[in-house]
Backbone bond lengths (Angstrom), bond angles and torsions (degrees), N, CA, C in turn:
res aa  C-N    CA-C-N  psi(-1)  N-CA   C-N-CA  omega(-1)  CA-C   N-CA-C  phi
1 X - - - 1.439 - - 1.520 107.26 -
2 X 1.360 101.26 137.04 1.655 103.82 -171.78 1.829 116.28 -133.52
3 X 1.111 106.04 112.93 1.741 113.19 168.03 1.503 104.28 -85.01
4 X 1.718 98.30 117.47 1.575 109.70 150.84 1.611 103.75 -122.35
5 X 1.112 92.56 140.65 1.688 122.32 171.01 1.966 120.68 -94.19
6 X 1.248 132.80 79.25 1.253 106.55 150.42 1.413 132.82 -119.04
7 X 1.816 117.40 -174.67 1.457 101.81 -153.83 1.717 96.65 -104.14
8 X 1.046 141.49 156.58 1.623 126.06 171.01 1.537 108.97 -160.88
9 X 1.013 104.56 142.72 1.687 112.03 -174.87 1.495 102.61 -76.04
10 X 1.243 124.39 119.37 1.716 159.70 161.38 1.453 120.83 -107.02
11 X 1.279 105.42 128.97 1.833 92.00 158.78 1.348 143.15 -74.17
12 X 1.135 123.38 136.18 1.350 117.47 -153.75 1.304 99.61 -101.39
13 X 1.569 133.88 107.10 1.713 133.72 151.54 1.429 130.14 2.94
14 X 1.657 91.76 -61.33 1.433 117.02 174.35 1.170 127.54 -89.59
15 X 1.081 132.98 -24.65 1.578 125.97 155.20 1.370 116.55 -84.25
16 X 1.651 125.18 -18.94 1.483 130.41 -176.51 1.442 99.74 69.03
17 X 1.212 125.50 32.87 1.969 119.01 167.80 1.084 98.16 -143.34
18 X 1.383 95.70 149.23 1.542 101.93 143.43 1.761 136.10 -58.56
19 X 1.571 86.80 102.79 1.863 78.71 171.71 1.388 110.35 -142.84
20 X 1.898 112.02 -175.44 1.458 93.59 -155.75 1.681 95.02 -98.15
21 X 1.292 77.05 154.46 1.931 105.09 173.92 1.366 122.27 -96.07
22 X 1.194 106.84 154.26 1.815 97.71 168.69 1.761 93.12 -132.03
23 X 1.535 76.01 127.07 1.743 96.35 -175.65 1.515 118.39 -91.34
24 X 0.744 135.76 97.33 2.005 120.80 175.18 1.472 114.01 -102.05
25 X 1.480 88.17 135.72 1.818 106.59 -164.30 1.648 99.96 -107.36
26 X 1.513 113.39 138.38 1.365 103.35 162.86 1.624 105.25 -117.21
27 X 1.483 102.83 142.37 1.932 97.52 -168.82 1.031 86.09 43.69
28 X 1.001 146.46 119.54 1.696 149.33 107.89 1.569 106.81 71.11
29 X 1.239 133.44 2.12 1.501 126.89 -177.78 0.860 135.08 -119.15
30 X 1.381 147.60 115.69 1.180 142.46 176.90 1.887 122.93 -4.81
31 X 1.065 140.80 107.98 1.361 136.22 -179.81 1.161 100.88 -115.26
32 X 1.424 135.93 -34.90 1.366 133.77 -170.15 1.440 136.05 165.40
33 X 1.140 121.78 115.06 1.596 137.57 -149.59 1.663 111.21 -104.75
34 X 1.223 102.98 108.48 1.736 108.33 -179.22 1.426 111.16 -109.99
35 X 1.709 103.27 143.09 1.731 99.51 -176.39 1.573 86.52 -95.96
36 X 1.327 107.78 140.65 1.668 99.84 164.31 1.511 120.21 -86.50
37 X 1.294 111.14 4.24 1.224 110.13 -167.26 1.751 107.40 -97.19
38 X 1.042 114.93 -30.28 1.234 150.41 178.78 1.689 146.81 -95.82
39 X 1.557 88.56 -31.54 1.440 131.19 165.71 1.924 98.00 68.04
40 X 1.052 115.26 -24.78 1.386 115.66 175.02 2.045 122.86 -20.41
41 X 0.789 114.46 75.53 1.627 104.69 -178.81 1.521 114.20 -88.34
42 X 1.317 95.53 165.72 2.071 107.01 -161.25 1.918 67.90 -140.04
43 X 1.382 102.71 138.07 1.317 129.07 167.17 1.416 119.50 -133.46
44 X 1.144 128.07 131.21 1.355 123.76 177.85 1.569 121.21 -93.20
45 X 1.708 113.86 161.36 1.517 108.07 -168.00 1.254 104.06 -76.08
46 X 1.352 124.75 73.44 1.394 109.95 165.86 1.143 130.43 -102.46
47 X 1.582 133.60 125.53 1.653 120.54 -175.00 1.843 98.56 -93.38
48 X 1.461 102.00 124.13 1.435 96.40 -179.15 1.302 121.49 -90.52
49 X 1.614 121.23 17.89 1.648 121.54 170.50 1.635 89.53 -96.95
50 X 1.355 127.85 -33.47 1.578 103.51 179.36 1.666 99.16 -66.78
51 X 1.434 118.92 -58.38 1.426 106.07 -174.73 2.084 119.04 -47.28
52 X 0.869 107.32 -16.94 1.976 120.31 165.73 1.729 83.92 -57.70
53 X 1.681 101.86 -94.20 1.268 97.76 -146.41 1.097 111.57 -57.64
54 X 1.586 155.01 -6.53 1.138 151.39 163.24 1.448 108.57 -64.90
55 X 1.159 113.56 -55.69 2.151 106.58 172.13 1.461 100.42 -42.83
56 X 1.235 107.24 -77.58 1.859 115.65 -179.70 1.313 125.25 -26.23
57 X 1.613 121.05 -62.68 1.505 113.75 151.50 1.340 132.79 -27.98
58 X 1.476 98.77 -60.31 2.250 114.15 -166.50 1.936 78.30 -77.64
59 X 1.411 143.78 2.86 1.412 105.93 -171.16 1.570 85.82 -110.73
60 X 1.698 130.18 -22.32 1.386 138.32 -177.68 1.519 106.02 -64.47
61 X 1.194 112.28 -69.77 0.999 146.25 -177.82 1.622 118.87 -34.90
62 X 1.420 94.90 -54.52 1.973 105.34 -176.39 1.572 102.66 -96.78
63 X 1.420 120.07 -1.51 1.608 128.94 -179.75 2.187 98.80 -50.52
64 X 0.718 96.48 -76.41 1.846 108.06 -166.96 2.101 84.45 -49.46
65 X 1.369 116.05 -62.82 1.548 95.81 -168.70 1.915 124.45 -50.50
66 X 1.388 99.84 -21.04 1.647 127.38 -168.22 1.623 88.63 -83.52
67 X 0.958 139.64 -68.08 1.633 144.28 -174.79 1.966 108.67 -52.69
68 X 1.197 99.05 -48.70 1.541 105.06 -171.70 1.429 89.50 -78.07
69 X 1.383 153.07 -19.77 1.436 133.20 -149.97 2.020 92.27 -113.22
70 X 1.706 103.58 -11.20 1.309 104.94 -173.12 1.754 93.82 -89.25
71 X 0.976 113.75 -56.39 1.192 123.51 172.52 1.365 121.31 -35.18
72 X 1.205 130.23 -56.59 1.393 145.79 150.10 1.517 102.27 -32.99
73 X 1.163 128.92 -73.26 1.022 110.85 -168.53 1.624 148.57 -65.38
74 X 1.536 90.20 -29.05 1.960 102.28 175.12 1.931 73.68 -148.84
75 X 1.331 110.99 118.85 1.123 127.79 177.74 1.863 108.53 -80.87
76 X 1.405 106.06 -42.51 1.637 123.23 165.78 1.570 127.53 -41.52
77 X 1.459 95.53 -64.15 1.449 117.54 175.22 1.480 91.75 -62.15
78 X 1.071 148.30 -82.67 1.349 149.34 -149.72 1.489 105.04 -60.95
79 X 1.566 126.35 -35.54 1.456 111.28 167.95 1.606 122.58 -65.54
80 X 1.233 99.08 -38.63 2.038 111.55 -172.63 1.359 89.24 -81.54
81 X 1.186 151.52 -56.69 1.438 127.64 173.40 1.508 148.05 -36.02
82 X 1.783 82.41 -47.31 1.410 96.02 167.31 1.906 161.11 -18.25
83 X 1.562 84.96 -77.70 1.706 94.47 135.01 1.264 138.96 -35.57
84 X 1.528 127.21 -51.14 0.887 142.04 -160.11 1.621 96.87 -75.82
85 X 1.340 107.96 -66.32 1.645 110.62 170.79 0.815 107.53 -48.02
86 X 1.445 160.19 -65.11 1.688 154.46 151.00 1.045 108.78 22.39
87 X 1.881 85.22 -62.96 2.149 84.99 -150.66 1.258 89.90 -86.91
88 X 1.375 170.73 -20.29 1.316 162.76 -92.77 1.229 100.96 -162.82
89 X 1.449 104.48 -35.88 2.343 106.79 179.40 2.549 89.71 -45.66
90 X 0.900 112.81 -49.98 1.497 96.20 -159.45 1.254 95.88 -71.25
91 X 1.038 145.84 -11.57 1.780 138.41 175.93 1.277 99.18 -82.98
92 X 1.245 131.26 -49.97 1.692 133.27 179.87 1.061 113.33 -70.58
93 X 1.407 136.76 -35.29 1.760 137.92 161.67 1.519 84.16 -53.38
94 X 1.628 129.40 -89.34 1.194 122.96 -146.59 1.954 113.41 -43.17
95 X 1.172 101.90 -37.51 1.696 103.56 175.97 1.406 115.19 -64.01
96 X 1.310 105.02 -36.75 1.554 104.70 -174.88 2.002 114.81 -76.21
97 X 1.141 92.00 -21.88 2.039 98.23 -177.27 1.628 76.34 -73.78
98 X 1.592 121.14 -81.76 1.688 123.87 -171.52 1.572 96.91 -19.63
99 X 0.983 141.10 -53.87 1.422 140.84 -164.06 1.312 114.85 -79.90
100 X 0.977 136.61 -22.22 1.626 147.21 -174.81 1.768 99.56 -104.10
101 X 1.227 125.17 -43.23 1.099 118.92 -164.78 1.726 113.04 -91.69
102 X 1.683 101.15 5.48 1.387 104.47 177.32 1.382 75.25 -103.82
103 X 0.905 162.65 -58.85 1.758 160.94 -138.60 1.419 94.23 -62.43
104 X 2.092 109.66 -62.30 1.044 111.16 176.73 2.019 125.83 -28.68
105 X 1.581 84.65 -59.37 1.410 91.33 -170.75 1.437 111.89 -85.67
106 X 1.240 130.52 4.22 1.431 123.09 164.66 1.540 104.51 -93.16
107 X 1.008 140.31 -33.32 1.794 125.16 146.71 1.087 112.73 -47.36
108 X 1.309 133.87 -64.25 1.413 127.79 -162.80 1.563 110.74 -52.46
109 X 1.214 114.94 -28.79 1.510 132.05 171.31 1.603 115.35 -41.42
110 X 1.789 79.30 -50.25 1.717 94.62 -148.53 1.514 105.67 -82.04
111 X 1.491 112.00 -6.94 1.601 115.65 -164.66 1.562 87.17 -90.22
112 X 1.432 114.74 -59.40 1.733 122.70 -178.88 1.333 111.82 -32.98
């Protein structure tokens, strides 16, 4: 699970101008739009443990089609690599929970 933040000029309802916003996306989606000028924010209904287990599924799930379609393609590269991804999948799980569970807790923040 991934928080990106950027800032972009929108019109604001409540001020009637254009001014800039700060947008925050979770996975790729809209979570919530602040005017800074105004402070007014629009948040969307999103629960972000269903949005977890939905990444987690589509990343379980499409794993065997992603391997067979790599495989298929440069049969070489995919053997001499292999290993390597092996040993490295538990450093990249461990980064990726670190990464979700700061996401986690920077929402949980933001609702409090």
């Amino acid at each position: 699970m991934k928080i990106s933040e950027i800032d972009v000029t929108l019109y604001c309802s409540h001020c009637h101008d254009e001014t800039l916003h700060h947008v925050q996306y979770l996975n790729d989606k809209i979570q919530s739009i602040d005017c800074t000028n105004c402070h007014r924010t629009i948040e969307t209904e999103m629960d972000p443990m269903r949005e977890l287990y939905k990444e987690v599924y589509k990343r379980v799930t499409s794993k065997p089609t992603r391997l067979s379609n790599e495989y298929k393609t440069d049969q070489g590269k995919f053997i001499e690599g292999f290993p390597k991804r092996v040993l490295s999948k538990p450093l990249r799980l461990v980064k990726y929970l670190n990464e979700t569970k700061e996401a986690l807790k920077k929402i949980n923040k933001k609702v409090q």
